[in-house]
C-alpha positions as CSV (number, residue, x, y, z in Angstrom):
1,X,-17.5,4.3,16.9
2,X,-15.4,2.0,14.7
3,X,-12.6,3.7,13.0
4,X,-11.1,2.4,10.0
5,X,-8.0,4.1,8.1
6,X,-7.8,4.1,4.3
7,X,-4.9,2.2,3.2
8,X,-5.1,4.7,0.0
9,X,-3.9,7.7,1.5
10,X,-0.7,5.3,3.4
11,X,2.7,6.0,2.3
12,X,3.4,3.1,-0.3
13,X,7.4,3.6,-0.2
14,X,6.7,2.7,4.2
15,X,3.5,0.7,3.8
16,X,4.5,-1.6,6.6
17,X,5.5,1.2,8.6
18,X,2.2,2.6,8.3
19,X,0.2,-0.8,8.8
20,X,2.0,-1.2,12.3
21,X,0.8,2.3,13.5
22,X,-2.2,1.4,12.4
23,X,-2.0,-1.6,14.4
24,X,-0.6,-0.4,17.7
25,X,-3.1,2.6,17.4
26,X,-7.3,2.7,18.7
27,X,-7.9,2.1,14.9
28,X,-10.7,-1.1,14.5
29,X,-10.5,-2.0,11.1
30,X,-8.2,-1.3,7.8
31,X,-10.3,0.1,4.9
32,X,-8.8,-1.1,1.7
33,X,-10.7,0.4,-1.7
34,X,-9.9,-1.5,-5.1
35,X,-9.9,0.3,-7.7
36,X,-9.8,-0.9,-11.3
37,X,-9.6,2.5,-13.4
38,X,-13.3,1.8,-15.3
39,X,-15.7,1.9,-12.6
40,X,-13.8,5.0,-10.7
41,X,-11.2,7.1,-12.7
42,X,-8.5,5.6,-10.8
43,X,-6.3,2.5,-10.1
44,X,-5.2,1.8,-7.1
45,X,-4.0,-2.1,-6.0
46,X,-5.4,-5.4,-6.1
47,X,-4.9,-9.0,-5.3
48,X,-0.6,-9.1,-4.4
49,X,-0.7,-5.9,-2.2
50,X,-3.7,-7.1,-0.1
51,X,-2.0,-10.3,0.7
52,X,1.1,-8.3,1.6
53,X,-1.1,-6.4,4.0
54,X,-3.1,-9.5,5.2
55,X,-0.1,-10.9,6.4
56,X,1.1,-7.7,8.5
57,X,-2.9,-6.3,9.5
58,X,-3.7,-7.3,13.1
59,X,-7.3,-6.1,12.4
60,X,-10.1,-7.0,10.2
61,X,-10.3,-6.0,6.7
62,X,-12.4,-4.1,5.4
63,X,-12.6,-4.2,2.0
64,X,-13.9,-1.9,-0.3
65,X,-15.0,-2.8,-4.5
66,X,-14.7,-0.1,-6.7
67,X,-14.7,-2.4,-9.6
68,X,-17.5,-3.5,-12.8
69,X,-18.7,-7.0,-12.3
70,X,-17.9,-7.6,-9.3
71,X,-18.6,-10.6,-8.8
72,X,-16.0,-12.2,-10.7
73,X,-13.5,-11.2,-7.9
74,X,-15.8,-12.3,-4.3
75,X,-14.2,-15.5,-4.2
76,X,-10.4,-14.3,-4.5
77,X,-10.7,-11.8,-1.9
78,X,-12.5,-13.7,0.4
79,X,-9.4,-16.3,0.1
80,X,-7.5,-13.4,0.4
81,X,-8.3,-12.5,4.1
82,X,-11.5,-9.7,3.2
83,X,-13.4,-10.2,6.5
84,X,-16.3,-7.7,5.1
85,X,-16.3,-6.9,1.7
86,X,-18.2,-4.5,0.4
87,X,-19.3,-4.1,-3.6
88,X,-21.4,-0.8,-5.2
89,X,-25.1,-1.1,-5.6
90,X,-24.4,0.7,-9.3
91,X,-21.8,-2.2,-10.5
92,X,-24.1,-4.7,-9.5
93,X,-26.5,-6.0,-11.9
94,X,-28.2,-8.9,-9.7
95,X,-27.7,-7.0,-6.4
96,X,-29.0,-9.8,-4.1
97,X,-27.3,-12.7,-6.0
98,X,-23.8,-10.9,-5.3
99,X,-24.9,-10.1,-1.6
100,X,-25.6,-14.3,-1.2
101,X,-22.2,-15.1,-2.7
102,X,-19.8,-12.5,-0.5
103,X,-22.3,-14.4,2.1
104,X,-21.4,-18.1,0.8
105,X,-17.9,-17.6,1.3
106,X,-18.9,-17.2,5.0
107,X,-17.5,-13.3,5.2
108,X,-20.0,-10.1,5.9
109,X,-21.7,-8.2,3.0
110,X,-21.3,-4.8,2.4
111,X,-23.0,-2.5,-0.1
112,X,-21.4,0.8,-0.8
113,X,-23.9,3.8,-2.3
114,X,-22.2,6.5,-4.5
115,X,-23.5,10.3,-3.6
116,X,-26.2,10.3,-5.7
117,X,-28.1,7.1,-4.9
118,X,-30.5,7.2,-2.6
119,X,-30.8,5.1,0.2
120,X,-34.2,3.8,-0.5
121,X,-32.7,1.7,-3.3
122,X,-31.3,-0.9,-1.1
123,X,-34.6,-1.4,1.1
124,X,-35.5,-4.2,-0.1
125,X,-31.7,-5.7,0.6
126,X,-31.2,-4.1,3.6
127,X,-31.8,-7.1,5.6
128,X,-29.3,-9.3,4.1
129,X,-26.0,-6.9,4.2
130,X,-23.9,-6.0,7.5
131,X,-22.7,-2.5,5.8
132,X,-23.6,0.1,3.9
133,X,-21.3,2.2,3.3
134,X,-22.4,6.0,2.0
135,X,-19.4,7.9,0.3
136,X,-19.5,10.8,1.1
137,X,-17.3,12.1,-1.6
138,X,-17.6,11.1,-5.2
139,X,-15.4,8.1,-5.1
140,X,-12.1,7.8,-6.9
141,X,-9.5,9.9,-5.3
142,X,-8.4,10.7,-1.6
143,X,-8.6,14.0,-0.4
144,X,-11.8,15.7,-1.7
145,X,-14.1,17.5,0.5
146,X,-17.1,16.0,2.4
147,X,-20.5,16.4,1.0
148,X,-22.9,17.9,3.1
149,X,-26.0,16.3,2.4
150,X,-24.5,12.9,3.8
151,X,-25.8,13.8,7.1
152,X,-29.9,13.4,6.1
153,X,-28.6,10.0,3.8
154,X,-27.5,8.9,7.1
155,X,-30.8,9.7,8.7
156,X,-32.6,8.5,6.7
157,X,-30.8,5.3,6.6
158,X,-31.2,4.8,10.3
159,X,-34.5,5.0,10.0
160,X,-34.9,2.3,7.5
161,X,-32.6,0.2,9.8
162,X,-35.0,1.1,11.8
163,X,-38.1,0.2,9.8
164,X,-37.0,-2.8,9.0
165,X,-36.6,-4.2,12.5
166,X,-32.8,-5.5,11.6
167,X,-29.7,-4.4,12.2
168,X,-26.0,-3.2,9.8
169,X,-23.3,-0.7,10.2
170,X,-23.8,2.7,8.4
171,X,-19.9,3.5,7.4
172,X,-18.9,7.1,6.2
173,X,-16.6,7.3,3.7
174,X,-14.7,10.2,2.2
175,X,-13.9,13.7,3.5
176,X,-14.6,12.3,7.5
177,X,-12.4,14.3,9.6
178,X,-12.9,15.8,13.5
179,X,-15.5,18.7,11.8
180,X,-17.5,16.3,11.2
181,X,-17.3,12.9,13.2
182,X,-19.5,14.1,15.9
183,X,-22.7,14.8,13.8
184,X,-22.1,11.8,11.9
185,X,-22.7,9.9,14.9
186,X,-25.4,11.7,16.0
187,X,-27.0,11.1,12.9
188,X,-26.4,7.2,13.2
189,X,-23.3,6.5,12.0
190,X,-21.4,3.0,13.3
191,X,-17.8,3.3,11.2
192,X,-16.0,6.4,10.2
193,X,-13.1,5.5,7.4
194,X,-10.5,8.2,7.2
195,X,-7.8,8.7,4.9
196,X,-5.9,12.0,4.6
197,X,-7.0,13.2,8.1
198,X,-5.3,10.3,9.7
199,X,-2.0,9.6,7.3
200,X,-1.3,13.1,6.5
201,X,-1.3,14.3,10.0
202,X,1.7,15.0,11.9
203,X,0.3,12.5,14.8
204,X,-1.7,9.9,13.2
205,X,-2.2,7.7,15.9
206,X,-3.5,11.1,17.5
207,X,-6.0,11.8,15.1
208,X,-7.2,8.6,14.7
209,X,-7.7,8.7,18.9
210,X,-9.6,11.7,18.5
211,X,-12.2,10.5,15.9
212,X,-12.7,6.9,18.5
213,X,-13.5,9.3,21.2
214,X,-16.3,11.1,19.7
């Protein structure tokens, strides 16, 4: 299982602090969602504090869109050290032409699905990506509760995957904690991105151990 904590729910006034635990810890990947306030009703950071964390991260980026028009950004945060970045099947107009330009700038291709989407929309992409990444919350804000029904998207996913005779990580985002890590990976799941359960715990390092040993 690949772990990756959400930068989000990090403590901005200790930032580095919290980017070195998350580099001395079992921890595989940073998740880091972009949020620009139209697409999701929130902000969150863009192009300075991701170089800021670029130059401190250890481990690959993982970098999460939550943006309209996408596209206009793919190039930037490729140059800004996004080793998979990942853009929403409902900001995309052309989903395939944005999947081919994250792919042109030599970095893998994510494509993140919002709660109510269902999986068989991206069948017909599903061979050219290296994510998908099923929020299992309503995406926007940290800390809401997981929704149930993730498990059968995941499912079902796998057996598209499946289907298709190819291969790309099914990441979990939103709500993942140690309730429900283990039937996420029985379901199929390949990364678990945690935000509140790992930075609001007493011992995140601990937490974040406890989800890698599922």
């Amino acid at each position: 299982m690949i772990i990756a904590p959400s930068i989000l729910a990090a403590d901005f006034a200790n930032l580095e602090r919290d980017i070195d635990m998350i580099n001395s810890s079992d921890a595989d990947w940073f998740h880091i969602d972009v949020m620009d306030g139209v697409f999701v009703p929130n902000i969150s950071f863009g192009m300075p504090v991701l170089k800021a964390i670029k130059k401190l991260a250890k481990k690959p980026l993982d970098v999460h869109l939550m943006i309209v028009d996408p596209d206009r950004y793919i190039e930037t945060f490729a140059k800004l050290g996004a080793e998979i970045l990942t853009v929403h099947f409902e900001a995309c107009n052309h989903l395939h032409r944005s999947i081919q330009k994250i792919k042109s700038c030599g970095i893998k291709a994510g494509i993140a699905l919002n709660p109510h989407t269902p999986v068989d929309n991206i069948s017909e992409v599903i061979q050219d990506i290296d994510l998908v990444c099923l929020m299992s919350v309503n995406p926007g804000f940290g800390g809401q509760s997981f929704i149930e029904n993730t498990f059968q998207k995941v499912e079902k996913l796998r057996s598209i995957i499946k289907e298709k005779n190819t291969s790309c990580f099914i990441e979990i985002d939103g709500g993942v904690s140690n309730l429900n890590s283990s039937k996420l990976a029985k379901c199929g799941a390949d990364v678990l991105v945690a935000g509140s359960y790992v930075f609001n715990a007493e011992n995140p390092e601990s937490n974040i151990k406890l989800l890698k040993d599922i």
